[in-house]
C-alpha positions in Angstrom: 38.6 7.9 -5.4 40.6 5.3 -4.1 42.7 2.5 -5.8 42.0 -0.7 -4.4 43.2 -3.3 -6.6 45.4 -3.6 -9.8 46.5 -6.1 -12.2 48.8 -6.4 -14.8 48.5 -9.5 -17.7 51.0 -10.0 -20.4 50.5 -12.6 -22.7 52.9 -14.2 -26.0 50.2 -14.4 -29.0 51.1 -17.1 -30.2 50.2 -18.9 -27.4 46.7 -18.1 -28.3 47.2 -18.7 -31.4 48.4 -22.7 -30.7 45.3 -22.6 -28.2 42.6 -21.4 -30.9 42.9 -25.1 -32.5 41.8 -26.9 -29.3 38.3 -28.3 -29.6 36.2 -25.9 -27.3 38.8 -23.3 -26.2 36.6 -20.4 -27.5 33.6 -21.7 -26.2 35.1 -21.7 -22.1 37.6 -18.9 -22.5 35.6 -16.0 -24.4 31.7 -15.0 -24.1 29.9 -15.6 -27.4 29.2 -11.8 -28.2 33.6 -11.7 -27.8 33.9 -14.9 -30.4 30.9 -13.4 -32.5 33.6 -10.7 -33.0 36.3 -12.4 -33.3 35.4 -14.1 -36.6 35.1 -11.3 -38.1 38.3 -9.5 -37.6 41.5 -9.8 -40.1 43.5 -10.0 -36.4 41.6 -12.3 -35.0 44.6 -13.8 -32.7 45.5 -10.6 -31.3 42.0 -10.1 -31.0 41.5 -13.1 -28.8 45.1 -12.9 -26.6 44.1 -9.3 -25.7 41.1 -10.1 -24.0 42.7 -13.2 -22.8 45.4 -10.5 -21.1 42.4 -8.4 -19.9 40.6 -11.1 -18.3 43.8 -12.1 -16.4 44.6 -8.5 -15.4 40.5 -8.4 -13.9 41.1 -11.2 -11.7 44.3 -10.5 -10.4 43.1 -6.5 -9.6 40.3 -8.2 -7.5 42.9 -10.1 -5.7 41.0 -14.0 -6.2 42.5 -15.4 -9.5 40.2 -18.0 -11.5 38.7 -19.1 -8.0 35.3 -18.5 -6.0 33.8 -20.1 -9.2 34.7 -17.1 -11.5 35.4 -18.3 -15.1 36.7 -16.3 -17.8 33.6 -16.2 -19.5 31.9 -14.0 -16.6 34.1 -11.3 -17.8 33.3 -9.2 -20.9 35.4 -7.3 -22.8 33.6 -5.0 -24.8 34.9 -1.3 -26.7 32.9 1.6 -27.1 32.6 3.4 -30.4 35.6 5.2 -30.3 37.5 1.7 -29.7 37.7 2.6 -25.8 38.0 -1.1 -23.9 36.0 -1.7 -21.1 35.1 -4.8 -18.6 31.9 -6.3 -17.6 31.1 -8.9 -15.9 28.5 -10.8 -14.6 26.5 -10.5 -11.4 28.2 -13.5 -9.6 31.7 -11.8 -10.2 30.0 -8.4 -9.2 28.9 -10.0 -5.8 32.2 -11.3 -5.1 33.5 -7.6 -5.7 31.0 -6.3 -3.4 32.1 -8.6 -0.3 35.7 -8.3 -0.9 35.9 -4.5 -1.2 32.7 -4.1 0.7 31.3 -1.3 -1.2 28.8 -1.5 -4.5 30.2 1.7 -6.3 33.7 1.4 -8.1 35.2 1.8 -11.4 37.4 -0.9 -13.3 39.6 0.6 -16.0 41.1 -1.4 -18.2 44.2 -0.6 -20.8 45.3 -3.2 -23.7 48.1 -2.8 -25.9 49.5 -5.3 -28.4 51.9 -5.9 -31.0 53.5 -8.6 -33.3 54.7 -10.8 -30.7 52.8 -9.8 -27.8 49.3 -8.6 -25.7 49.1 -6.9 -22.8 46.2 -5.5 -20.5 46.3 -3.3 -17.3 43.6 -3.2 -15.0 42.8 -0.1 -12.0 40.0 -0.5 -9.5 38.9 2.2 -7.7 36.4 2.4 -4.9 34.2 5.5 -5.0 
């Protein structure tokens, strides 16, 4: 395995916090399964600003940035059973992948951390 791309996204919570009361922010930021879940957590703001941070970190590892049409709601961020994060995206950001790296098998990782005042997320892409 080989890395070829990284990206690192920190992000101050209350940021999201401030950006949670503007009138469709959840709606073009975070996929409805990720807002479905939201609701339902205590910590929702953390919640919301680490996949924020995750989303960031995705684009940045794949080198485009919110550009060639990828929004953040083509990205997923979804944990296992165990609480394990992982992204997914759609196949428009998967094609964009395939071009740019120019192979159809890699793996993203993805790490997220948070705490009072802060989220963070790290992203690794390796081509396999």
């Amino acid at each position: 395995m080989r890395i070829i791309g990284n990206g690192v996204d920190i992000i101050k919570n209350s940021r999201i916090n401030s950006s949670l009361k503007i009138k469709g922010f959840l709606n073009r930021i975070y996929t409805k399964k990720e807002i479905q879940q939201g609701k339902k957590l205590k910590n929702r703001i953390n919640f919301y600003a680490k996949r924020f941070a995750a989303k960031e970190a995705f684009v940045k590892s794949i080198g485009t940035g919110f550009r060639k049409s990828i929004n953040f709601n083509d990205i997923y961020v979804k944990n296992n059973r165990l609480g394990k994060p992982k992204i997914l995206f759609n196949n428009k950001v998967k094609n964009i992948m395939v071009k740019k790296f120019k192979s159809k098998k890699f793996n993203v990782f993805l790490s997220l951390s948070d705490e009072k005042r802060y989220s963070i997320a790290y992203v690794i892409i390796n081509k396999l």
